[in-house]
N, C-alpha and C positions, 0 to 999 in steps of 0.2 A: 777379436779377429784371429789370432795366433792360436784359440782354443781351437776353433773351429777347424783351419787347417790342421792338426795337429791328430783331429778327429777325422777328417779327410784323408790323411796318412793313413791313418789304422786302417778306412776300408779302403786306400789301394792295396794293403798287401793282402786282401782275402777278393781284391775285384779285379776286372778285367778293365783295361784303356778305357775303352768305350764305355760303360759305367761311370768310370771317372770324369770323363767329358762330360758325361751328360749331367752329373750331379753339379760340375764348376759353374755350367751353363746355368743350371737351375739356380744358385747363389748367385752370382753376379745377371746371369739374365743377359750376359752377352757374349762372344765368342774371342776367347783370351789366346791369344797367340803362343803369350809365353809360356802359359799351363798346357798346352798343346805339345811344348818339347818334352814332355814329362814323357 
């Protein structure tokens, strides 16, 4: 799990918010509050 994130990391610093949203979504499959303050 920590890899994962970790590689998550890597593409926010080359992506946009929204991107990122959409990929958290895509891995959990449901809308995270707390990855949202990101």
């Amino acid at each position: 799990m920590i890899i994962k994130i970790c590689r998550i990391y890597a593409i926010i610093r080359n992506s946009s918010r929204e991107l990122f949203a959409r990929i958290i979504k895509t891995l959990f499959n449901y809308d995270a509050p707390i990855m949202s303050r990101w």
